[in-house]
C-alpha positions in Angstrom: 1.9 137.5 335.5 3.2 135.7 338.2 7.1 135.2 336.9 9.6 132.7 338.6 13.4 134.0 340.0 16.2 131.6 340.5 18.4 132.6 343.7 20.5 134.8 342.2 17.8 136.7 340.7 16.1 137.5 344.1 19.2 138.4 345.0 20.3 140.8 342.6 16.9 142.5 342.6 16.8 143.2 346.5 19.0 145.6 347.3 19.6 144.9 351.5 19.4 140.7 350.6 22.4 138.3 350.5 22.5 135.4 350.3 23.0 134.3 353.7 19.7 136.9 354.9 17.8 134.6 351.8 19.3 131.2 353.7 18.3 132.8 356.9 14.5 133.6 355.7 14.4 130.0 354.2 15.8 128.1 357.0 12.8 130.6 359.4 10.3 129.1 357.1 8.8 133.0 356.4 9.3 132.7 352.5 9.2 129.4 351.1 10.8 128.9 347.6 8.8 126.2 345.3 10.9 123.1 344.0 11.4 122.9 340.4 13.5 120.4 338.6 15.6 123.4 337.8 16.2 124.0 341.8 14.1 126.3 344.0 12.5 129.5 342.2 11.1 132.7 344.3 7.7 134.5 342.7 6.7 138.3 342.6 4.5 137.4 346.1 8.0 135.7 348.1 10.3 138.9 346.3 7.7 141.0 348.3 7.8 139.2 351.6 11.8 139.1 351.3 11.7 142.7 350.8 9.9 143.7 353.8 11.6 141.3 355.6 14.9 143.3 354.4 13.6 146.5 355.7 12.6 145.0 358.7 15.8 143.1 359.6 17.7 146.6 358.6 16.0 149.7 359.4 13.9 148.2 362.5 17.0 146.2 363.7 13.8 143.2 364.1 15.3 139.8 365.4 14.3 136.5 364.2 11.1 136.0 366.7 9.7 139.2 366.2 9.9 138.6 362.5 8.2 135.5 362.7 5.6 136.7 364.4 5.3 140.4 362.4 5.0 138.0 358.9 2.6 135.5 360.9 0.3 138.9 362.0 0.3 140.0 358.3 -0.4 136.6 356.7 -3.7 136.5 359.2 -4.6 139.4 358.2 -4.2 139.1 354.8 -6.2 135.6 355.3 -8.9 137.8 356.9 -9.4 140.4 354.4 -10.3 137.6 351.7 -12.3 136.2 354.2 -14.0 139.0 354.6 -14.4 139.9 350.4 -16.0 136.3 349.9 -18.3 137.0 353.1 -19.0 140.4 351.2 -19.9 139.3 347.8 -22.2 136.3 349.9 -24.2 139.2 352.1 -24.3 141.0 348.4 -25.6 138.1 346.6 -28.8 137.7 349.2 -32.2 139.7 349.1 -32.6 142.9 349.7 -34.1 141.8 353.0 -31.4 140.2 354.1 -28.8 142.4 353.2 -31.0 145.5 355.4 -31.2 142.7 358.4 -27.6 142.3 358.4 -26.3 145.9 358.1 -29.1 146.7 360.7 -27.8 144.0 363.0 -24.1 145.2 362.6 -24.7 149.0 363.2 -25.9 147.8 366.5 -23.3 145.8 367.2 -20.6 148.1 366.5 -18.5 149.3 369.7 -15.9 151.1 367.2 -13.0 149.0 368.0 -12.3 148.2 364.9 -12.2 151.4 363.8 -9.9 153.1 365.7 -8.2 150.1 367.5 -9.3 150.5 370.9 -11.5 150.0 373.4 -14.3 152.3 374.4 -14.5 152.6 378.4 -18.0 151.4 379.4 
């Protein structure tokens, strides 16, 4: 269920938010509340964000840039993980055939970068 929270809502159920930290995070565009005829309303997904951005802020002492940039890194990587889950369920959906040519052709193309994050010397 994806439920709606009016701005006193968000900020009552953050515990490190107020309401100029909320105006701040608006104004930075890095949560973006959705117009309603009632005024702007927050959903579980932006109560999230504006909690890590809380902890952030707080305990990490993060300044506006970096903050931009940390929820910009994290919404490209979210955008690549489904990415990758719709590229998965295409591979699954071909023959068998296919599926062996492409795991083949990926086990020989795998420097292990991605799994431990960085480079092997050559």
């Amino acid at each position: 269920m994806n439920r709606r929270y009016h701005e006193e809502d968000v900020i009552e159920a953050i515990e490190l938010l107020t309401p100029g930290r909320l105006e701040r995070f608006v104004r930075m565009q890095v949560v973006a509340p959705m117009p309603t005829d009632a005024g702007p309303v927050f959903r579980d997904i932006d109560l999230a964000r504006l909690e890590l951005l809380c902890d952030l802020s707080e305990h990490f002492d993060m300044e506006d840039d970096a903050l931009e940039i940390v929820m910009s890194l994290i919404d490209q990587m979210h955008a690549l993980r489904r990415r990758l889950r719709i590229m998965a369920r295409a591979i699954a959906a071909e023959p068998e055939e296919v599926r062996l040519r492409i795991a083949r052709f990926l086990c020989e193309n795998d420097d292990g970068e991605a799994d431990t994050g960085h480079t092997r010397p050559d």
